[in-house]
N, C-alpha and C positions, 0 to 999 in steps of 0.2 A: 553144814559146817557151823552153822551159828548156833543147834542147839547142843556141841559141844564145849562152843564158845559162853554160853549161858551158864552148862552145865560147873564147867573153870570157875566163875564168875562165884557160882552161889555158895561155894562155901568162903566162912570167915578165915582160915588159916590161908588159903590160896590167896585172899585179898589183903592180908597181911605181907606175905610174901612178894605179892607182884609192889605193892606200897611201898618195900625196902627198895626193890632194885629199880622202880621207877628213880631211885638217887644214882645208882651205879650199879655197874654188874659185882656178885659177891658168889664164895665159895660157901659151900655146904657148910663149914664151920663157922662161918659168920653169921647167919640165917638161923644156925643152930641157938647158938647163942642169942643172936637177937630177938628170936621167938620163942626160947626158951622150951623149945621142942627137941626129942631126940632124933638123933640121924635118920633112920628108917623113916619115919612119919616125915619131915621137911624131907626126903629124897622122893617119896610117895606123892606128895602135892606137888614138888618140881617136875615128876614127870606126865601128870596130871595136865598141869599149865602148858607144858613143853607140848602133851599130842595138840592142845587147845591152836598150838602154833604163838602161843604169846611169849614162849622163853625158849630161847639156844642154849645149846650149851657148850665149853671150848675146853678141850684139856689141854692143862696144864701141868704137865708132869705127873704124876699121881694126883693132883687135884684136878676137880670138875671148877669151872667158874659161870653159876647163870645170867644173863641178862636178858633184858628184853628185848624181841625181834619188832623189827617195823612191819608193823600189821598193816596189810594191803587195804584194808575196808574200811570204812568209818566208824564201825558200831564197839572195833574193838579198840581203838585209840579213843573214843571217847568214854567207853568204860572207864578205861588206865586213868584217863584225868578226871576221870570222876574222882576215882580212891585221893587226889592229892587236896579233894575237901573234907575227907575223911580226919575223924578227928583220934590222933593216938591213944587209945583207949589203955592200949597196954603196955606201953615206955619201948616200945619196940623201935622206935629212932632215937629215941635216949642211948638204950642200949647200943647199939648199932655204934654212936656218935661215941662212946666212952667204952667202947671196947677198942685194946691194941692191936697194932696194925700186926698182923700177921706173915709167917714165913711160908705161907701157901701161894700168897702174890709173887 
């Protein structure tokens, strides 16, 4: 398990991704925007994370909403806090923070 857990880990978009929802759980359109990626690709790394076991996901209505799952083991909760000394390289909680609240919630 843990060398999928790694596998999650080693790309930059995934660890962009898990950085956002370490604040709160968010729909694909939010994510989209805040990483400035298209649908496919942030749906591609959510599911990515999601086999890794580090994001659920809950429909709602026509929307997906991810968040992070309480990972059983130590190696993956201390990943997670690792990313929150990461430094925002690319305004991806700015964005997040100044974008409107949307009718997907």
């Amino acid at each position: 398990m843990s060398d999928i857990l790694f596998r999650a880990f080693s790309d930059p978009t995934r660890r962009r991704a898990l950085r956002l929802l370490s604040r709160r759980a968010l729909c694909v359109c939010d994510l989209t925007t805040a990483l400035r990626l298209p649908q496919p690709t942030v749906s591609r790394h959510l599911g990515a994370l999601q086999r890794a076991g580090l994001v659920r996901v809950e429909r709602r209505g026509k929307w997906r909403h991810y968040a992070l799952t309480e990972r059983a083991d130590k190696i993956g909760k201390g990943l997670i806090a690792c990313l929150a000394s990461e430094a925002d390289t690319h305004g991806d909680l700015k964005r997040l923070g100044d974008q409107p609240r949307r009718t997907c919630r």
